[in-house]
C-alpha positions as CSV (number, residue, x, y, z in Angstrom):
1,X,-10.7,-24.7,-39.3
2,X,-12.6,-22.1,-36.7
3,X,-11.3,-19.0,-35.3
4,X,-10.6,-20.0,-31.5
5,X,-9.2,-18.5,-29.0
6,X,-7.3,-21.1,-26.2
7,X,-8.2,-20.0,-21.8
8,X,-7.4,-22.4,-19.4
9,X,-6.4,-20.7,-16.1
10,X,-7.0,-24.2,-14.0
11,X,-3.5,-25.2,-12.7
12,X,-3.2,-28.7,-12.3
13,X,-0.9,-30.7,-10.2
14,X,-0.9,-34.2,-11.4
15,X,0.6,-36.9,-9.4
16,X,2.0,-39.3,-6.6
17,X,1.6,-36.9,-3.1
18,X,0.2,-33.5,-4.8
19,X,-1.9,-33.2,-2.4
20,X,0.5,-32.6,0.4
21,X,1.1,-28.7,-1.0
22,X,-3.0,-28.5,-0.8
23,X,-2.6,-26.4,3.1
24,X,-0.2,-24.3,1.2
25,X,-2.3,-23.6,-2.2
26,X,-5.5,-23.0,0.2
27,X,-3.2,-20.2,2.5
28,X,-3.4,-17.8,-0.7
29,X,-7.1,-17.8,-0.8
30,X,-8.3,-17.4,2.6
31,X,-8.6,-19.1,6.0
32,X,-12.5,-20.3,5.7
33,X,-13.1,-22.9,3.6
34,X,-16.3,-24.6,2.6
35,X,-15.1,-28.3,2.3
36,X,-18.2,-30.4,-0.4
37,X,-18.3,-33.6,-0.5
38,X,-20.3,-36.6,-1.1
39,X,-21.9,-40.0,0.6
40,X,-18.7,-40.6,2.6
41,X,-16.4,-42.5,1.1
42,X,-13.4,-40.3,1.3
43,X,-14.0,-40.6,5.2
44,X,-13.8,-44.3,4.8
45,X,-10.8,-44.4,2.5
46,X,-8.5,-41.7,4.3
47,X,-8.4,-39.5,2.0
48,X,-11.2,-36.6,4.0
49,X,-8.2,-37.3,6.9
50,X,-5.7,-36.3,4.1
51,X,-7.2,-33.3,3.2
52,X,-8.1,-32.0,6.3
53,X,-4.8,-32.3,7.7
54,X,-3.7,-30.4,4.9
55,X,-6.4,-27.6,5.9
56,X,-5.4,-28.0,9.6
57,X,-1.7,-27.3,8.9
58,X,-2.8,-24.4,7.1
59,X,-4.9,-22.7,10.1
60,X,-7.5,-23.3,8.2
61,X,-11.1,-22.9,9.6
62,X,-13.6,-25.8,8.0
63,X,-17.4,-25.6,7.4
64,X,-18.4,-28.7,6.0
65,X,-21.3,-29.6,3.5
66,X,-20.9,-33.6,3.1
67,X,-23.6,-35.6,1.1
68,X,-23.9,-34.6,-2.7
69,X,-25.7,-37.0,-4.9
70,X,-23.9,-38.8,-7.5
71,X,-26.4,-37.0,-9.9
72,X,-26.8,-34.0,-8.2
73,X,-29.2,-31.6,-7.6
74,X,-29.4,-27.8,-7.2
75,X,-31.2,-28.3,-3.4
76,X,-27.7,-29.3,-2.1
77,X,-26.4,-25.9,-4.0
78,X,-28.4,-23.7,-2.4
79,X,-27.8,-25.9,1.1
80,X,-24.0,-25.0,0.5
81,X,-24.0,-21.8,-0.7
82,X,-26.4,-20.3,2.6
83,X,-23.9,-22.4,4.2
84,X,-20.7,-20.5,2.7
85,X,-23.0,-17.2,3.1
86,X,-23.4,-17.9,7.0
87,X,-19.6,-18.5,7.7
88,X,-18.3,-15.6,4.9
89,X,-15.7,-18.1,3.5
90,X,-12.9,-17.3,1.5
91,X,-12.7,-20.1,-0.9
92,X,-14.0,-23.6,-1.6
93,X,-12.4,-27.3,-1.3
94,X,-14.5,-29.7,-3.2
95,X,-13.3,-33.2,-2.8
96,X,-14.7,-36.0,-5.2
97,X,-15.9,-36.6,-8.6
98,X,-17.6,-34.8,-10.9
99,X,-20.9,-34.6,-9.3
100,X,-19.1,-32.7,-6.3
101,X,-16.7,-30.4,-8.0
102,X,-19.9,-29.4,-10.4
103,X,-22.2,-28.4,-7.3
104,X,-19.3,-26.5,-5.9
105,X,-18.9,-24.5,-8.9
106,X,-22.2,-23.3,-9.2
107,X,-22.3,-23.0,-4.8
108,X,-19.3,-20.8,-5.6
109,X,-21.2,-18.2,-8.1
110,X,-24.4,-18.5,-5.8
111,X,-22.5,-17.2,-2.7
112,X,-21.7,-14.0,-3.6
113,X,-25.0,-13.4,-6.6
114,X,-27.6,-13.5,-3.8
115,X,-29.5,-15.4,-6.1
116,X,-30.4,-19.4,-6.3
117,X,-28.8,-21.8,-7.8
118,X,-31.3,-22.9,-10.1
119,X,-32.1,-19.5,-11.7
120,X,-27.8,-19.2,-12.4
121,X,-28.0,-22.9,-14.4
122,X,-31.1,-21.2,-16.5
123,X,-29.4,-17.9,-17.2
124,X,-31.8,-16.4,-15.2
125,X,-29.4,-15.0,-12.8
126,X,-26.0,-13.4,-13.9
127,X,-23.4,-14.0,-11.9
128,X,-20.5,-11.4,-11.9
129,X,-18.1,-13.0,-9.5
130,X,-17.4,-16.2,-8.0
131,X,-15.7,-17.7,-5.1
132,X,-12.3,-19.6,-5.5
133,X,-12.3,-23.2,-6.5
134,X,-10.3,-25.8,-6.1
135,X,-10.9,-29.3,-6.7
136,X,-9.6,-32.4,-5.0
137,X,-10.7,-35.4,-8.0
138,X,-11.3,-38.4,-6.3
139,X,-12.9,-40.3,-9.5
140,X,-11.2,-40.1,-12.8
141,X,-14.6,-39.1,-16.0
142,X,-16.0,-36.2,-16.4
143,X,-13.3,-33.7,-17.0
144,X,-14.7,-31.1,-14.6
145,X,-11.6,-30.5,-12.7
146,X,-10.3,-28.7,-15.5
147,X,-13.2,-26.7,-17.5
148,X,-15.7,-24.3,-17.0
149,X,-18.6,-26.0,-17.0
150,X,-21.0,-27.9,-14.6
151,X,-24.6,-30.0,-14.8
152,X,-27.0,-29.9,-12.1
153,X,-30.5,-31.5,-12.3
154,X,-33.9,-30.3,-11.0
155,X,-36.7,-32.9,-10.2
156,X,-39.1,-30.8,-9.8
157,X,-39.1,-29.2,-13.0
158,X,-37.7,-32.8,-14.9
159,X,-34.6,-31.1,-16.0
160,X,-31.3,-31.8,-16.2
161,X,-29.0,-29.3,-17.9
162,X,-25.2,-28.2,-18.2
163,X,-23.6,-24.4,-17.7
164,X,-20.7,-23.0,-18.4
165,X,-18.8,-20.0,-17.1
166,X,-14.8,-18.8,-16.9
167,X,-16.0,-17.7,-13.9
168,X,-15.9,-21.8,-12.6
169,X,-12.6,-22.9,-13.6
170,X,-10.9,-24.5,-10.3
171,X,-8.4,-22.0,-9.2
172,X,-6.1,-25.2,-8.8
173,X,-7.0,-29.2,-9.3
174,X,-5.3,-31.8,-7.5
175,X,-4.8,-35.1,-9.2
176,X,-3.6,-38.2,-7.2
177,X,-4.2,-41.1,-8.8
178,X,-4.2,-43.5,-6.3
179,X,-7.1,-41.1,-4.4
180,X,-8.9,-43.2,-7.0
181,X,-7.8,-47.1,-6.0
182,X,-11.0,-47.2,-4.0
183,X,-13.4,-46.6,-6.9
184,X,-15.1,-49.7,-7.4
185,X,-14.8,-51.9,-10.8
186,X,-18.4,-50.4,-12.0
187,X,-17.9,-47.0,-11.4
188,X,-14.1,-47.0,-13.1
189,X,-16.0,-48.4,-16.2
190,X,-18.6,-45.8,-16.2
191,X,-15.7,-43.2,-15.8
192,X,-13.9,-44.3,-19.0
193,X,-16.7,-44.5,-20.5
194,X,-17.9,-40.9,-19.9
195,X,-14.3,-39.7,-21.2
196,X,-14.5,-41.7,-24.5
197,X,-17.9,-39.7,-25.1
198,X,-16.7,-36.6,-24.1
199,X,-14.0,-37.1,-26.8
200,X,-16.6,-38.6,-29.3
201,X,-18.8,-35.5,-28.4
202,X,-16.4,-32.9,-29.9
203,X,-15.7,-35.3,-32.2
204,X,-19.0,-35.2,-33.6
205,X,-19.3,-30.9,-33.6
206,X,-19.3,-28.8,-36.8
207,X,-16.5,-28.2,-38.2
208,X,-13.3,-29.1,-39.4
209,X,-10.3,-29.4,-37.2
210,X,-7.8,-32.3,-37.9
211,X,-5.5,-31.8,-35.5
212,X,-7.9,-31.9,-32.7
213,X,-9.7,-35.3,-34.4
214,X,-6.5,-36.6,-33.8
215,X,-6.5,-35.8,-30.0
216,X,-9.9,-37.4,-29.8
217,X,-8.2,-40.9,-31.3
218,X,-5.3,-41.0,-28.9
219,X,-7.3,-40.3,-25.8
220,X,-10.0,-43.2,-27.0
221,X,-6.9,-45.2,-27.9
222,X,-5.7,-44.8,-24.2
223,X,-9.4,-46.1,-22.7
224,X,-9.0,-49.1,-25.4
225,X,-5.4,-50.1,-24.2
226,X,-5.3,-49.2,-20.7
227,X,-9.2,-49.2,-19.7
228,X,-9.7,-53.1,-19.7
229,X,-6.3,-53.9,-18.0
230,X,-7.2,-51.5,-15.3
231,X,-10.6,-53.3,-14.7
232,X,-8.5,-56.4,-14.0
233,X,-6.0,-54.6,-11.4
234,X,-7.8,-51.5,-9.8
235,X,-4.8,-50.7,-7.5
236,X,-2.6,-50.5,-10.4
237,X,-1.2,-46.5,-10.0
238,X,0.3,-46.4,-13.3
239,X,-2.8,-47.4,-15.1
240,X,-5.3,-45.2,-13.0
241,X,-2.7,-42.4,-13.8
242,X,-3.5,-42.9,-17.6
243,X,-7.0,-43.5,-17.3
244,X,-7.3,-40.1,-15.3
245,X,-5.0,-38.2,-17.4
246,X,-6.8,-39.1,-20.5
247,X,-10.6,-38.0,-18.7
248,X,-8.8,-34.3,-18.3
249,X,-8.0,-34.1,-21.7
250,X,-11.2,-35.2,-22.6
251,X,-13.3,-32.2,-21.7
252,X,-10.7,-29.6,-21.2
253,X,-10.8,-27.8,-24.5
254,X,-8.3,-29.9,-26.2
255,X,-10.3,-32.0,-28.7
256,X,-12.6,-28.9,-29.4
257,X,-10.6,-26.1,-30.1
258,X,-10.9,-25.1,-34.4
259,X,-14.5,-26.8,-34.3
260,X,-18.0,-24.9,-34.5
261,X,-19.4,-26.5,-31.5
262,X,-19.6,-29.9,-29.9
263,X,-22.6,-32.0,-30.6
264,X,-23.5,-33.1,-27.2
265,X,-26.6,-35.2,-28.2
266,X,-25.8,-38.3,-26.7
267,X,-25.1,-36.4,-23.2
268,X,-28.9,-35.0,-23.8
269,X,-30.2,-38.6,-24.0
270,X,-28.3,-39.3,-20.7
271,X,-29.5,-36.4,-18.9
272,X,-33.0,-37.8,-19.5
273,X,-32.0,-41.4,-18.2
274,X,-30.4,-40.2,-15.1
275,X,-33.1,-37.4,-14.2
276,X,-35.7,-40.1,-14.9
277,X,-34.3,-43.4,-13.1
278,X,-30.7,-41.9,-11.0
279,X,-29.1,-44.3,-13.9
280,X,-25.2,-43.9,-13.6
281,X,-24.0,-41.1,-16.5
282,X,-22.1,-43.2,-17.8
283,X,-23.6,-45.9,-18.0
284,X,-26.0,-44.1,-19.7
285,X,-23.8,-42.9,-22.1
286,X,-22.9,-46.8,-23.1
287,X,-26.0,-47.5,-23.9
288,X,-27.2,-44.3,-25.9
289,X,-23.9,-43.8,-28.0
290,X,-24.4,-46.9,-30.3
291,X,-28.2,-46.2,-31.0
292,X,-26.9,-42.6,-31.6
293,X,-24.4,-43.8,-34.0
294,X,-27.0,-46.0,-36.1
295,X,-29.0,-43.2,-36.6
296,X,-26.7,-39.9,-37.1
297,X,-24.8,-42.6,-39.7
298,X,-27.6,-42.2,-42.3
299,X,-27.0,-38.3,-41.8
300,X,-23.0,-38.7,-42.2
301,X,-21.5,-42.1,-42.6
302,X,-18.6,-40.7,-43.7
303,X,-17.5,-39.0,-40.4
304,X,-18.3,-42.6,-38.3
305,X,-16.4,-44.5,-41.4
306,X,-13.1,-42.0,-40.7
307,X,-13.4,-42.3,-36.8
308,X,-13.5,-46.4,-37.3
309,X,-10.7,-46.2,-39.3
310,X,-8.4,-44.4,-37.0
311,X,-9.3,-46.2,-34.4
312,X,-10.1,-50.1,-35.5
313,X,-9.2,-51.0,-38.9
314,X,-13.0,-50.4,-40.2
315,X,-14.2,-49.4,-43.2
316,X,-18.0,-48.7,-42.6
317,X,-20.0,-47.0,-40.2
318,X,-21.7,-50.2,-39.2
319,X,-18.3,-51.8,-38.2
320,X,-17.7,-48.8,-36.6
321,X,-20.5,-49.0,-34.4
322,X,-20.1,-52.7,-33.9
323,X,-16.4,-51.9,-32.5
324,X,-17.6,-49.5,-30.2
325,X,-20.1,-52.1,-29.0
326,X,-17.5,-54.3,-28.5
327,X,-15.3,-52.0,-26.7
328,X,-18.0,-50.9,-24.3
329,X,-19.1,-54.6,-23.4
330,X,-15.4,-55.3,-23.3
331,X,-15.3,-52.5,-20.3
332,X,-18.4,-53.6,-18.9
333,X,-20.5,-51.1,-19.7
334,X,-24.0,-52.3,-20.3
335,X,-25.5,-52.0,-24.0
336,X,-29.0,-51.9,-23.6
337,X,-31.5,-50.5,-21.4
338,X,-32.0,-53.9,-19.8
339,X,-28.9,-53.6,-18.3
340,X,-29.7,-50.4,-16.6
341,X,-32.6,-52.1,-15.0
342,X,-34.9,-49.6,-17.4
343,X,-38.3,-52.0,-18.4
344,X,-39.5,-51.9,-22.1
345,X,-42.8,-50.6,-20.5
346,X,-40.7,-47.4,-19.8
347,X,-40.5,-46.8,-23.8
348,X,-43.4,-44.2,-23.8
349,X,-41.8,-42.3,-20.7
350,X,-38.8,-41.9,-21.9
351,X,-40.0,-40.6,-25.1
352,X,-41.9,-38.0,-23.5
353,X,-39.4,-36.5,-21.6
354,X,-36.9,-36.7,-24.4
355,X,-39.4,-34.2,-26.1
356,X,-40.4,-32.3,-23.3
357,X,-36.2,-31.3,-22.7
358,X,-35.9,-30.8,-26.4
359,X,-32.9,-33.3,-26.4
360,X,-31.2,-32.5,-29.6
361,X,-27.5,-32.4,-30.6
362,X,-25.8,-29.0,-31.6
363,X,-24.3,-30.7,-34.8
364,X,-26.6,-33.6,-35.4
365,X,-30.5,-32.0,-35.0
366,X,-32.5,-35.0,-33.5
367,X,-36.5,-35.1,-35.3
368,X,-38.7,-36.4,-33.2
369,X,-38.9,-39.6,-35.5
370,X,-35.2,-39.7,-34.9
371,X,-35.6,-39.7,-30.7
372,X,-37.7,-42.5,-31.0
373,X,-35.6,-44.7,-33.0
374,X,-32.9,-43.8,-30.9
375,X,-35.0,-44.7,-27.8
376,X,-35.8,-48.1,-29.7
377,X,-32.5,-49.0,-30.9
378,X,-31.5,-48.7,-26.9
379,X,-33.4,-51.3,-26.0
380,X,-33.3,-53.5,-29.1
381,X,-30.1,-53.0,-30.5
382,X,-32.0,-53.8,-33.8
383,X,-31.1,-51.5,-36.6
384,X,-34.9,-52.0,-37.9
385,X,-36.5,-51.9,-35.1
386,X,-38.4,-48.5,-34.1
387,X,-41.6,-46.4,-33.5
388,X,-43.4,-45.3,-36.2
């Protein structure tokens, strides 16, 4: 096991009517907020009157910046932060999923660097301070409402990347499960999902940490008990409340810590699919992880034997992968790239910008031979199958 040292400073309040202690939480970080959100939704499901009664209660002055992507970009960053540089504010409220709580973490370290968004995500810029976070999750997957990191994506330069900084922890993150009952069936399966390859991510890192394998299998085990019965009853608190619960522990340090490093391969390939064609993240994520898995298994069958074994009853990798297949079209996920809507002609495309971003896992290094099995096996599913 690694040397590792544990920081989480995120406080999280989990549960039925958190939110009505937001006013009070917000009082002891200012009186301007800079409320980020995205397309709408929480204004049609009550939940932007929620919050904002909260902020009124609290004397609260509110700049807004609605209308970040569901992949988003670093445009809307710089948007916000001018915004948040305009009105001085004194902390920010981000209110949705992960795509909105990620461009507020980096808004919040562009405010006060004077610098843009864009040259913070490349390390260009180093940002000494940041201002306060905290998080309203309105869509239970990525795990952002509790770590330090955040993705943004630039069309421009065809990249989409992640950062990480302890500067971006939310200050506090408020968890309401049924702030989730209006996610539609889709997006709930792309959320679980994104939290089963979080787990399988750090999973898949160097090292050797037992304990926190063993974290991995009981949050996957959670999205295999509780993921398809919550597709079949969406208002169902208790079972958003495990669903969301297990997407924080995902990707909040807890199935990582005694490890090298993560792999985070598969989430490469997904950056390129979403960057490319706006494809949901997780969905993309469905399709690439079995692909993945038939290649990385010839450079360590053992470690996709032991994961099958925890979680189904399998003996080989191949099982293995066939399970996870199983599972994913049993959430409906979709499996191939047909499903995303992503045309064979695409193959050569895809390809290319696989190379040009250097996807590669930190664990598992991809060849270039290897991206473009991987690239065949997603719209084949054929073992065999490949370019040369």
């Amino acid at each position: 096991m690694e040397n590792f040292t544990i920081y989480n400073p995120t406080q999280l309040h989990f549960g039925r009517g958190v939110t009505d202690t937001l006013g009070k939480t917000i009082e002891k970080y200012g009186k301007k907020v800079l409320l980020m959100y995205g397309k709408g939704s929480i204004k049609r499901n009550g939940i932007y009157d929620k919050v904002t009664e909260q902020l009124k209660l609290a004397g609260a002055e509110i700049i807004e910046y609605g209308g970040i992507k569901p992949n988003p970009v670093f445009e809307d960053v710089n948007e916000a932060a001018a915004l948040g540089k305009k009105h001085n504010v004194d902390v920010i409220l981000a209110v949705g999923g992960g795509s909105v709580i990620d461009s507020a973490k980096i808004t919040a370290l562009t405010i006060p660097c004077d610098d843009s968004a864009w040259r913070i995500m490349i390390k260009m810029a180093k940002p000494q301070t940041a201002v306060p976070v905290i998080a309203v999750l309105t869509l239970a997957a990525t795990g952002t409402e509790m770590n330090p990191f955040a993705v943004l994506q630039n069309v421009q330069t065809h990249k989409k990347i992640g950062y990480g900084n302890p500067l971006i922890y939310p200050k506090h993150s408020f968890l309401d499960p049924a702030f989730t009952f209006s996610v539609s069936r889709e997006y709930t399966a792309y959320g679980i999902a994104d939290l089963i390859a979080h787990a399988l991510e750090n999973y898949f890192g160097a090292g050797d940490a037992s304990l926190s394998d063993k974290f991995v299998y009981s949050i996957i085990r959670e999205a295999m008990e509780f993921g398809p019965a919550l597709l079949d009853d969406l208002h169902s608190y208790d079972l958003r409340a495990k669903i969301m619960y297990a997407a924080t522990n995902a990707l909040n340090g807890l199935t990582g810590y005694g490890r090298v490093v993560g792999d985070w391969g598969v989430h490469s390939i997904g950056h390129v699919l979403s960057l490319l064609y706006d494809s949901p993240h997780g969905a993309t994520l469905s399709v690439a992880y079995p692909a993945w898995m038939k290649v990385v298994k010839e450079k360590d069958p053992g470690r996709i034997s032991e994961l099958g074994k925890n979680l189904f009853g399998t003996t080989s990798p191949d099982d293995t992968i066939s399970a996870f297949e199983n599972l994913f079209r049993k959430l409906s996920c979709p499996l191939k790239m047909k499903d995303l809507g992503i045309d064979e002609d695409k193959k050569d495309e895809i390809i290319d910008m696989m190379k040009k971003n250097k996807v590669d896992g930190a664990h598992f290094k991809l060849s270039h031979h290897d991206i473009e099995r991987i690239v065949g096996l997603m719209y084949s599913g054929n073992q065999n199958i490949y370019f040369a």
